[in-house]
N, C-alpha and C positions, 0 to 999 in steps of 0.2 A: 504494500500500500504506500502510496508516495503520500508524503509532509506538502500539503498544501500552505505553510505557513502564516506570513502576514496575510496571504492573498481569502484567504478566509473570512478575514472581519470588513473588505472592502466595502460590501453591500449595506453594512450598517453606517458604516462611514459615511457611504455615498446619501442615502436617504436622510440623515443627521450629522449637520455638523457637532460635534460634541465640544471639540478642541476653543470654537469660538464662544462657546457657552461656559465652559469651565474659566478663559478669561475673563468675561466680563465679568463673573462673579466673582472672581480673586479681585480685579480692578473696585468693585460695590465695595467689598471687605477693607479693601487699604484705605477705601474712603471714607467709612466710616472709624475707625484707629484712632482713638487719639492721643497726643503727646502725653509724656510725664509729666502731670503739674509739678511745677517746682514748689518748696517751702525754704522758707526763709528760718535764720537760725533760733529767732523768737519762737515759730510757729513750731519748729523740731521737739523745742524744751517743754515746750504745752503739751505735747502730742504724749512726750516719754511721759509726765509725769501724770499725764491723763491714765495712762497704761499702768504707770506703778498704781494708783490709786484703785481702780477697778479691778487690780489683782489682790490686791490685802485686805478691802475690804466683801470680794470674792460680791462686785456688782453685776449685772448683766449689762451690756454695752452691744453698741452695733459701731462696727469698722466696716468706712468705705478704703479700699483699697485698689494700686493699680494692678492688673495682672494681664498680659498678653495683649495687651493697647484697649481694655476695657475697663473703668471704673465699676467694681461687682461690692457687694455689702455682704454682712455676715455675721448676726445675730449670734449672742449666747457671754457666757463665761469665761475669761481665762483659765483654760487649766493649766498652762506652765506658762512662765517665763523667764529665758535664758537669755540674761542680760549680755553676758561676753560671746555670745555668739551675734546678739541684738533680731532675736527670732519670739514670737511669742506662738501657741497655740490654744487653737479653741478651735470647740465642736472637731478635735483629731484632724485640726488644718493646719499648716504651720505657713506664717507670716513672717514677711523677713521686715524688720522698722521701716524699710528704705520704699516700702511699698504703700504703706500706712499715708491716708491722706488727711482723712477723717476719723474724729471719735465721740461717741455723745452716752449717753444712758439712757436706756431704753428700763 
């Protein structure tokens, strides 16, 4: 039996572009991405001691954070935080500080 190879998938090809479809959505995706807001060194020291607080007195807290070009939030607890590493977690997620934008009490 012969290896009809690439020549097999031509017809799907032909009837669908796929290739120009897969770009335009990776192009929609970059579009919406957006930058790392920056903070300033005022806003860092708020942030840290927002976090020591809400771990001692063991509050429940929502952190907005960046992650993969998306602002995402994430309700609950700290159960750890490991200061010299500058990571915290909750709900078994781990945050690195540098990612941390926002924090309030929920």
């Amino acid at each position: 039996m012969m290896d009809r190879g690439i020549i097999k998938w031509q017809p799907f090809n032909s009837c669908f572009n796929a290739q120009e479809v897969i770009e335009d959505i990776n192009k929609q995706k970059e579009k919406e991405r957006i930058k790392f807001p920056t903070l300033s060194e005022d806003q860092l020291m708020v942030l840290e001691d927002k976090i020591k607080n809400s771990f001692y007195l063991k509050l429940k807290i929502k952190i907005d954070y960046y992650y993969d070009g998306e602002i995402k939030s994430l309700i609950g607890k700290i159960n750890y935080f490991d200061y010299e590493n500058r990571k915290l977690y909750i709900n078994n997620r781990e945050i690195h500080f540098k990612q941390i934008i926002k924090i309030r009490e929920v």
